[in-house]
C-alpha positions, 0 to 999 in steps of 0.5 A, a space after each residue: 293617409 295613403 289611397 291604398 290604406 283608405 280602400 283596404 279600410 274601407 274594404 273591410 269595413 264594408 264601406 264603399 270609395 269615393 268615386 274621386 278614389 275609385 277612378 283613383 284607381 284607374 289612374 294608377 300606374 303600372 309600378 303600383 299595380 301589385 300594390 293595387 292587386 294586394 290591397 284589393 286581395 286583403 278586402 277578397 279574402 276577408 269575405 270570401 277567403 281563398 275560394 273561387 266559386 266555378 260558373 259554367 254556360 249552357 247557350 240554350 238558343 244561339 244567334 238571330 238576336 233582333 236587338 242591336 247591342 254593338 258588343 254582341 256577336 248575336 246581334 241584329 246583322 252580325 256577321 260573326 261566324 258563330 254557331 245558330 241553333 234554336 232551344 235547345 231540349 230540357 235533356 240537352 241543356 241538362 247534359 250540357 250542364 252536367 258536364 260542367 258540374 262534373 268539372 266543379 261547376 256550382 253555379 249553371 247559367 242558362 242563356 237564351 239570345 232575345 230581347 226576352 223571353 215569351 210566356 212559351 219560353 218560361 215553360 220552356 226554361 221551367 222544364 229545363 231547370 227540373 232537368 237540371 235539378 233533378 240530376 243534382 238538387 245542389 246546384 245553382 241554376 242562374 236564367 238570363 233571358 232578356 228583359 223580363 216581363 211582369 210576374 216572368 222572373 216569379 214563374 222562375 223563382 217557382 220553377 227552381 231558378 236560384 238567381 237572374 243574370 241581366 247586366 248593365 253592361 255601361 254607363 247611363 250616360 253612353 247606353 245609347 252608343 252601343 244599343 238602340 233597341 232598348 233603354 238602360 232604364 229597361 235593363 235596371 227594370 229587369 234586374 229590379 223584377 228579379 229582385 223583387 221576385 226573390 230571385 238572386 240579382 247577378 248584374 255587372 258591366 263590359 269593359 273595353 268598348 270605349 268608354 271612360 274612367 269616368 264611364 266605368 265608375 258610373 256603372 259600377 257605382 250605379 250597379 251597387 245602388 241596385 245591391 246585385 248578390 254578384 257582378 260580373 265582370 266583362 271585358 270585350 272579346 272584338 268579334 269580326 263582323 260586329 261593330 266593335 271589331 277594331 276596339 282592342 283598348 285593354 292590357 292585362 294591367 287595365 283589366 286588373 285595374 278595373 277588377 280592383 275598383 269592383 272590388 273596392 266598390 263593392 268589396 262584400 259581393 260577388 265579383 266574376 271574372 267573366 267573358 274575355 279573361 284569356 283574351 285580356 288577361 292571359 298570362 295574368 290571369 292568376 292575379 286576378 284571382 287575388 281580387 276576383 272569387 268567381 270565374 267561368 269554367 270553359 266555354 263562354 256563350 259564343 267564343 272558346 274559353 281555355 279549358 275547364 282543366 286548366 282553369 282548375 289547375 290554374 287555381 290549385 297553383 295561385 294557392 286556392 281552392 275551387 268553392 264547394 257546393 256545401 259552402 256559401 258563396 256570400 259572407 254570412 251577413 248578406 246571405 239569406 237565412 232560408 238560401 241554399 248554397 248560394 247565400 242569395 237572397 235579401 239582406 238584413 243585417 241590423 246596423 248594416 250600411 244602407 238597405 242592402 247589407 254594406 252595398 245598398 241603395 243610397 249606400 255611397 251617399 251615407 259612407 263614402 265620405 269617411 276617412 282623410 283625403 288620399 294622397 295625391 297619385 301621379 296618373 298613369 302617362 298616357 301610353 305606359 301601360 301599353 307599352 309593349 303591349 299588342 291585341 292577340 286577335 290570335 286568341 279570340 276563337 268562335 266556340 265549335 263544341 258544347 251546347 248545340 253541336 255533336 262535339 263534347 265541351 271543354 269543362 
C-alpha cells in the first residue's frame, strides 16, 4: 500500500503515522510533493472543510526579553533593530485588536516579551481582555505570556481568556541548543497549567533553525501527546543581530513538507501557518492553505507580514473562505459542549483514541501501528529541493507600524 494512502487512511480515521511514515514525509522529493499536498488536503478538509480561521498579533510589550532563545529578536543581547516599548494600555492593545477583527480576524493574541508574567502583569492583561471583549464579546482572546505560574493561567481563564499560546518550539533533545534560560520540561509545565486551568492549549514548533527530521518529528510527536486545540507552525525569519542570522535552511517545498507531516500527525487539530510564511513560503503560500486552516492576518510580532488585504484575497482565489465568528474552528468531536466560537476545551468522545479525542496522550502507541507497511520512498538527493533556490533576505522587514507606534497596521 502506498505511503500517501496509509496517512490519508489514517488521516480520516483520526489515527496518527508511525514516526518511520512521518519522517517518510520529509523524505519525499520535489516530483511528489503535489502528491504530498493533496493527501494531506484530503484529511484538512475532512475536519475542517474549506475554512481558514484569521489570527491577528497585538505585541502588548516589545523587546528587552531577559531569556536567551537564540531565534528570538527579543532576545537577551539582540541587536536586532526592532521596536522596544513597555505594556501597552488596556485601550491601546483594544485598538489594536479591533483593527484586526475588522480585517476577519476571529482570533486576537496578546503577546507579551518575558520569561513570564507577574501577578501585576495579570491584572494588567485582565484589563485588556475586558477592553477587548467589551468591543466584541465573540472574539477569541489567546494570552501568551511566558511561563506561567500557579493559579496565572486560572486568573486568565476567569479574566475572559479563551486560549493560552506557549510553543515548544523544538525538540527535547536540541531544547538546550537554542535557550539556556529555561528548560523544555518548563515550557511542557506551562502548557499543562493551561490545560489544566481550562484554558484552550495553542502549543507548536520553529522550523529552520538547524534541526533534523528526526528533531522535527520529536516535536510534533511530543506536541500530540500534550493534545493542544491548535499548533502553530513557525518557520524562522533570521533576524540580523541574533544568533541565527545565517541559518536560511528552508525552501518553499520543505515548508510544505513539513506542513503536511503536522497535519498527518495531527490531522484533527488546528494547524496555523504562523511567523515566516511570506519569507518562506512566498509564492507557494496558497498550497499551504490546502494543508493548513489557520493563518496570521498581517503584521507578526516584530517583523512586517504581507498585508491583511491580500492575505484575504489570497484565500478567496485558492478557493476558500475566511472562518466566520459564528462557526466552530474545531471538529464537532473535539469541541467542548459549553465552548464558545472557539470549540476549545476538553474532549470526550466516547471510543475516541487516546484521552484527547484521536490526539491524545499515549495516542501514537494505541494506533500508530495500523495498516501494511508503506512502500518503500527513494529519499530526496541531497540538494534537489534546493535547486534553484535562494534565501530572500530581501523579505525579512522589521515591523515600524501597528502596536506601539503612531502608524496604522496593516490587517
Amino acid at each position: 500500500m502506498d505511503l500517501l494512502d496509509i496517512l490519508t487512511d489514517k488521516g480520516l480515521r483520526r489515527e496518527p503515522p508511525t514516526r518511520e511514515e512521518a519522517l517518510a514525509v520529509l523524505a519525499t522529493t520535489d516530483d511528489q510533493l503535489l502528491d504530498v499536498v493533496a493527501a494531506a488536503g484530503r484529511v484538512r478538509r475532512q475536519w475542517f472543510g474549506r475554512r481558514v480561521k484569521l489570527n491577528y498579533l497585538v505585541n502588548l510589550k516589545s523587546g528587552l526579553c531577559p531569556e536567551d532563545c537564540s531565534y528570538c529578536s527579543q532576545r537577551l543581547g539582540s541587536k536586532a533593530e526592532i521596536l522596544k516599548y513597555t505594556w501597552l494600555k488596556p485601550d491601546q492593545a483594544a485598538e489594536a485588536a479591533a483593527a484586526g477583527v475588522a480585517g476577519g480576524a476571529k482570533r486576537v493574541c496578546l503577546v507579551a516579551s518575558g520569561r513570564g508574567p507577574t501577578d501585576r502583569d495579570i491584572d494588567r492583561v485582565a484589563d485588556t481582555i475586558a477592553a477587548i471583549k467589551d468591543a466584541d464579546e465573540n472574539v477569541e482572546v489567546c494570552a501568551c505570556l511566558g511561563l506561567l505560574s500557579d493559579n496565572q493561567a486560572e486568573r486568565l481563564k476567569a479574566a475572559g481568556a479563551d486560549a493560552y499560546n506557549h510553543n515548544l518550539n523544538t525538540s527535547e533533545s536540541t531544547y538546550g541548543d537554542i535557550t539556556t534560560t529555561h528548560t523544555y520540561a518548563d515550557r511542557v509545565d506551562t502548557v499543562t497549567k493551561a490545560h489544566g486551568a481550562g484554558l484552550s492549549a495553542c502549543s507548536g514548533l520553529i522550523a529552520g533553525m538547524g534541526e533534523s527530521d528526526e528533531d522535527l518529528v520529536d516535536v510534533v510527536f511530543a506536541l500530540r501527546e500534550l493534545d493542544p486545540d491548535s499548533v502553530p507552525v513557525n518557520f524562522l525569519i533570521p533576524f540580523e543581530g541574533t544568533p541565527l542570522a545565517e541559518e536560511w535552511n528552508l525552501t518553499p517545498q520543505r515548508c510544505l513538507r513539513i506542513l503536511a507531516m503536522v497535519r498527518f500527525v495531527c490531522p484533527d487539530i488546528e494547524v496555523r501557518i504562523a511567523g515566516g510564511r511570506e519569507v518562506h513560503l512566498r509564492s507557494m503560500q496558497p498550497l499551504g492553505l490546502h494543508i493548513a486552516n489557520s493563518i496570521f492576518l498581517g503584521d507578526y510580532l516584530t517583523s512586517e507580514g504581507q498585508a491583511g488585504q491580500a492575505d484575504l484575497e489570497m484565500i478567496k482565489d485558492a478557493g476558500f473562505e475566511v472562518e466566520g465568528a459564528e462557526q466552530t474552528t474545531l471538529p464537532r468531536h473535539r469541541a467542548h459542549t459549553t465552548a464558545g466560537s472557539g470549540g476549545c476545551g476538553g474532549h470526550q468522545e466516547e471510543g475516541a483514541c487516546g484521552t484527547g479525542g484521536g490526539c491524545g496522550t499515549g495516542c501514537g502507541a494505541v494506533c500508530g501501528g495500523h495498516g501494511e507497511a508503506p512502500e518503500a520512498i527513494e529519499p530526496a538527493d541531497a540538494g534537489a529541493s534546493d535547486a534553484g533556490d535562494e534565501a530572500r533576505t530581501d523579505l525579512v522587514r522589521v515591523r515600524r507600524r501597528g502596536a506601539g507606534t503612531e502608524l496604522a497596521p496593516n490587517a
